[in-house]
Legacy VTK file of the C-alpha trace (Angstrom):
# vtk DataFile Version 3.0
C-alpha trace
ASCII
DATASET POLYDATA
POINTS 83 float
37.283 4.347 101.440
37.139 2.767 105.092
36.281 4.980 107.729
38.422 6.229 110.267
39.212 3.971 113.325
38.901 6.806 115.815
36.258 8.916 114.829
34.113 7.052 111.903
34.973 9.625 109.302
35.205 8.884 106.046
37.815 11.066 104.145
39.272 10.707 100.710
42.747 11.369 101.855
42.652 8.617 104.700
45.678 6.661 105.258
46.057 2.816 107.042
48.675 1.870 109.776
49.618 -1.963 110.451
50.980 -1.546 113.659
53.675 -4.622 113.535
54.270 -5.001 117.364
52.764 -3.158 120.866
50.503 -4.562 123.641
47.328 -5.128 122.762
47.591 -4.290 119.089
49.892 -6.344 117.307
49.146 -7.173 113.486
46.286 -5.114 113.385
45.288 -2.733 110.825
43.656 0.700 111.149
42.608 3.232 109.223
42.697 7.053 110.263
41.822 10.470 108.810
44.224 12.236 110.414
47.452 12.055 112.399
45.649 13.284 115.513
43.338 10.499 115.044
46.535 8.483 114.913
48.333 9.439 117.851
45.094 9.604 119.998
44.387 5.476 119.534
48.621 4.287 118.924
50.789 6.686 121.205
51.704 5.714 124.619
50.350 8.223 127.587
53.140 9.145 130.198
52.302 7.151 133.456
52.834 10.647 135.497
50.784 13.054 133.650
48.846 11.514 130.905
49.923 13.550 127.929
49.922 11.681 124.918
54.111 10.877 123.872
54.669 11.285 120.452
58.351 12.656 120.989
61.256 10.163 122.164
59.860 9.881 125.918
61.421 8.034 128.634
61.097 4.410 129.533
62.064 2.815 133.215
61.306 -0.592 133.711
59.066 -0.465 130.808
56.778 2.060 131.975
56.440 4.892 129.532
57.207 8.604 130.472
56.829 11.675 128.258
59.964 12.839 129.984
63.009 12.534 132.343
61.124 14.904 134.768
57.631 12.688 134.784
60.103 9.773 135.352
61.757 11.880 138.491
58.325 12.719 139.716
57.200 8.684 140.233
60.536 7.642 141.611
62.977 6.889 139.103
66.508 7.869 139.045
68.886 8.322 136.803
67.088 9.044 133.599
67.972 12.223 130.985
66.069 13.961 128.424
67.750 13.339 124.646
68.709 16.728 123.676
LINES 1 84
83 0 1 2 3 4 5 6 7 8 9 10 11 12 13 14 15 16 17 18 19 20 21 22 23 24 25 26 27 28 29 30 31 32 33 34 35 36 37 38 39 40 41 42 43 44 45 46 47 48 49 50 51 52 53 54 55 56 57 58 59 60 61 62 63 64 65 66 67 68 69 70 71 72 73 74 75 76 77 78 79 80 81 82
């Protein structure tokens, strides 16, 4: 058992993510103990106001928003929530 990218814990139920493409972390490996563990070192974090996305989101220009309202909040126009 490898222990857990994020926190160091070693857990029997552990599970490994190759993430295949992303800045910064392409082709790597990484084990985790838990999804939160997960999300807190892979998801994207809204440029506006830094909650983690792990929903759809919004993208503008490549920039990353957790939704259409973040997105209207920094100046962009023209974007919609998926319903």
């Amino acid at each position: 058992m490898k222990p857990c990218s994020v926190c160091g814990n070693v857990y029997d139920k552990a599970f490994e993510v190759i993430v295949a493409a992303g800045p910064g972390t392409s082709g790597n490996r990484f084990t985790f103990d838990s999804f939160e563990c997960a999300i807190h070192l892979l998801a994207p974090v809204c440029r506006h106001c830094g909650c983690r996305v792990i929903g759809h989101g919004a993208e503008a220009d490549g920039v990353i928003y957790c939704c259409a309202h973040c997105a209207e909040q920094e100046g962009e126009k023209g974007l919609e929530d998926r319903v």
